[in-house]
C-alpha positions in Angstrom: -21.7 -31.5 7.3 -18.1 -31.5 8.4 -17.4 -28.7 5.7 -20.3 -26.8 7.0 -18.4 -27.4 10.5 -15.1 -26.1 9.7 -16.6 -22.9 8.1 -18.2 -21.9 11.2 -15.6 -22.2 13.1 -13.2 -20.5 10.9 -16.2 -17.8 10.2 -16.6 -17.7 14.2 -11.8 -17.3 14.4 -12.1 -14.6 11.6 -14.8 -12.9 13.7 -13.5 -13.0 16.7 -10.6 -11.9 15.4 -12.2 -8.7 13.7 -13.9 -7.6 17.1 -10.3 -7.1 19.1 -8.6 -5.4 16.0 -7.2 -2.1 17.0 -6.5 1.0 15.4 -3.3 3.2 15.4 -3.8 6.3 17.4 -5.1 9.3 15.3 -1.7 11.6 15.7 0.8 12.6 18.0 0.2 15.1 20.9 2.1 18.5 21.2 3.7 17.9 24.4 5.5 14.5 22.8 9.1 14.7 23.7 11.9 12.3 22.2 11.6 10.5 25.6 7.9 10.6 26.2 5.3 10.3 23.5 1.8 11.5 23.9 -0.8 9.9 21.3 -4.0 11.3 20.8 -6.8 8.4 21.1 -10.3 8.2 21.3 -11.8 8.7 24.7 -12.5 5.0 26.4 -10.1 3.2 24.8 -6.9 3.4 27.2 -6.9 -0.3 28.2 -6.8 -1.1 24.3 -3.3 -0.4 23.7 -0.3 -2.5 25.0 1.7 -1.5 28.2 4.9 -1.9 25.5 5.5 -0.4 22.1 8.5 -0.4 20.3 9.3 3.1 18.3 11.8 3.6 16.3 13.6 0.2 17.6 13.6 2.0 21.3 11.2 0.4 23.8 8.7 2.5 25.4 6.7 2.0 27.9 2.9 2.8 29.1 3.4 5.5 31.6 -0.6 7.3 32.0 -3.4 7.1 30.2 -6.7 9.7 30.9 -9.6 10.4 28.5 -8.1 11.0 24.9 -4.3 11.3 25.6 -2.3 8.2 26.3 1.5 8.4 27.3 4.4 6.3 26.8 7.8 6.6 28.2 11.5 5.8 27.0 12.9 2.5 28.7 16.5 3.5 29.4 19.2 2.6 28.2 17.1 2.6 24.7 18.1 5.4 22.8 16.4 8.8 21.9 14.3 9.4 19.6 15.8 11.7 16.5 12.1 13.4 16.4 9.4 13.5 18.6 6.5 13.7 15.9 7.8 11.8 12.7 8.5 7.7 14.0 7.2 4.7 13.2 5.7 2.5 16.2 4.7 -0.9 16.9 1.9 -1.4 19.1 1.8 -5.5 18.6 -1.0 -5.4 16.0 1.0 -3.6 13.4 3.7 -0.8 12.0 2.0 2.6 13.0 3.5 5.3 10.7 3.8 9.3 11.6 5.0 12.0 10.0 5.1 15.7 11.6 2.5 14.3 14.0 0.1 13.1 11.7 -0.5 9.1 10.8 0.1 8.2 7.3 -2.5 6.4 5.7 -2.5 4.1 2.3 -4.1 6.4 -0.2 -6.5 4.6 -2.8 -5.8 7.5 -5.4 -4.4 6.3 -8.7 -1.0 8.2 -8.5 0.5 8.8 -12.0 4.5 8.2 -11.4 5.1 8.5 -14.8 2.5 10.6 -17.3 5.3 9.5 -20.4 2.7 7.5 -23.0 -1.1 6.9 -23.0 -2.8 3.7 -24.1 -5.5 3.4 -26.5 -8.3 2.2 -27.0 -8.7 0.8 -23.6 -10.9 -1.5 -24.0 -9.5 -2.7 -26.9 -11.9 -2.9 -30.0 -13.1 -5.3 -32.4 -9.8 -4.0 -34.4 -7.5 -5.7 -31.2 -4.9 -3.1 -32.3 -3.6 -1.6 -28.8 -2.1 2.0 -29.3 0.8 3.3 -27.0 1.7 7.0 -27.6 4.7 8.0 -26.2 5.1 11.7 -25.5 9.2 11.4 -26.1 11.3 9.5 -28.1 12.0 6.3 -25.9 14.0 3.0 -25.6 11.2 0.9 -24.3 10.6 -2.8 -23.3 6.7 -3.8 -23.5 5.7 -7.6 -22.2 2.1 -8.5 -22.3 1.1 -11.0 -19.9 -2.4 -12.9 -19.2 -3.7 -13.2 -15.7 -1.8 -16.3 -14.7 1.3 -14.5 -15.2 2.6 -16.1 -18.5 4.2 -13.8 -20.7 2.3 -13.4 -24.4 4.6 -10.8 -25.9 7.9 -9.4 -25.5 9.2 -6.2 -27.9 12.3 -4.2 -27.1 11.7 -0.6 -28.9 12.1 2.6 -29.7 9.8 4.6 -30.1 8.0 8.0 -30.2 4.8 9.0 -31.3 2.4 5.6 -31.5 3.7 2.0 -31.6 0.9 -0.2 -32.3 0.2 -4.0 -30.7 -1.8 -6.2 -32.5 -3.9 -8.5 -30.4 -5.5 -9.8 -32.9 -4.3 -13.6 -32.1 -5.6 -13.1 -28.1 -8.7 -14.2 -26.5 -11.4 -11.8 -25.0 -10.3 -10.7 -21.8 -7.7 -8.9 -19.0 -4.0 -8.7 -19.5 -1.4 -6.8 -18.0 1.1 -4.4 -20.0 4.5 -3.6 -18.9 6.7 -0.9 -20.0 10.1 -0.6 -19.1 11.9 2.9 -19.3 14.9 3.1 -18.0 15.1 2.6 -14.6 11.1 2.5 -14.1 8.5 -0.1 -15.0 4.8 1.0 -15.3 2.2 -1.7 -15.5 -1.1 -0.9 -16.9 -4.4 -3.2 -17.2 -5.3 -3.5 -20.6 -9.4 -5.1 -21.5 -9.8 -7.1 -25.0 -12.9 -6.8 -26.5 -13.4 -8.1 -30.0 
């Protein structure tokens, strides 16, 4: 019963919680200036946003606020902004980030940083032999590590073409495969499948 208690209650702090989240504004207005900031919001939510934001480490402060533009103005002796569109801004509820007016957003796209060497099979096969094909001839560092973290396999290398990885000895499952190039270190999921 007491369990049951404590996870309404937390349920009931986690929704309440959720119903006065706020958003960053959209993007920056065109008649921001490096003293006054105009954001573009959406209409009805003026009383939403704080009457202080930091930008930039400069305080500014909430000077007007009608429909869908809401304004803030430099707190002297803060300084200047360097730009009037591309700052980042605190409103209290977290780090609001704009660049050329526009907010920047975490993308959910899987970005390839470094399109060097291919793994396969991916699953890995009733074979357990993992293939990495490098497109260059590379000094490499490969560790192979199980979901709790520990560390299966270390190899130092170098390689070009395929360098095979038997995980023949490994239970079905997820691991985690880091490469070390140089300066860079790629992980990659890797699926066992015998």
């Amino acid at each position: 019963m007491i369990k049951n208690y404590i996870l309404f209650i937390l349920g009931m702090i986690f929704t309440a919680g959720m119903a006065n989240s706020q958003n960053c504004p959209n993007s920056i207005g065109t008649q921001s200036t490096v003293t006054r900031v105009q954001f573009k919001i959406t209409s009805g939510t003026c009383n939403d946003y704080p009457a202080n934001i930091l930008i930039d480490g400069s305080t500014f402060s909430k000077s007007n606020c009608n429909g869908t533009n809401l304004y803030y103005d430099l707190v002297p002796p803060d300084p200047a902004l360097s730009s009037p569109d591309t700052f980042s801004a605190d409103f209290g509820f977290g780090i609001c980030t704009y660049v050329n007016g526009a907010l920047q957003t975490l993308s959910n796209e899987n970005v390839e940083v470094a399109p060097e060497f291919a793994l396969f099979p991916n699953p890995v096969d009733k074979n357990a032999v993992l293939n990495i094909k490098f497109r260059n001839l590379v000094n490499a560092g490969i560790s192979i590590f199980d979901m709790t973290g520990k560390q299966l396999l270390t190899r130092d290398l170098t390689a070009h073409e395929i360098f095979q990885v038997n995980l023949g000895n490994y239970e079905n499952g997820i691991y985690l495969l880091r490469i070390k190039i140089d300066d860079r270190i790629m992980t990659r999921k890797i699926i066992l499948q015998k």
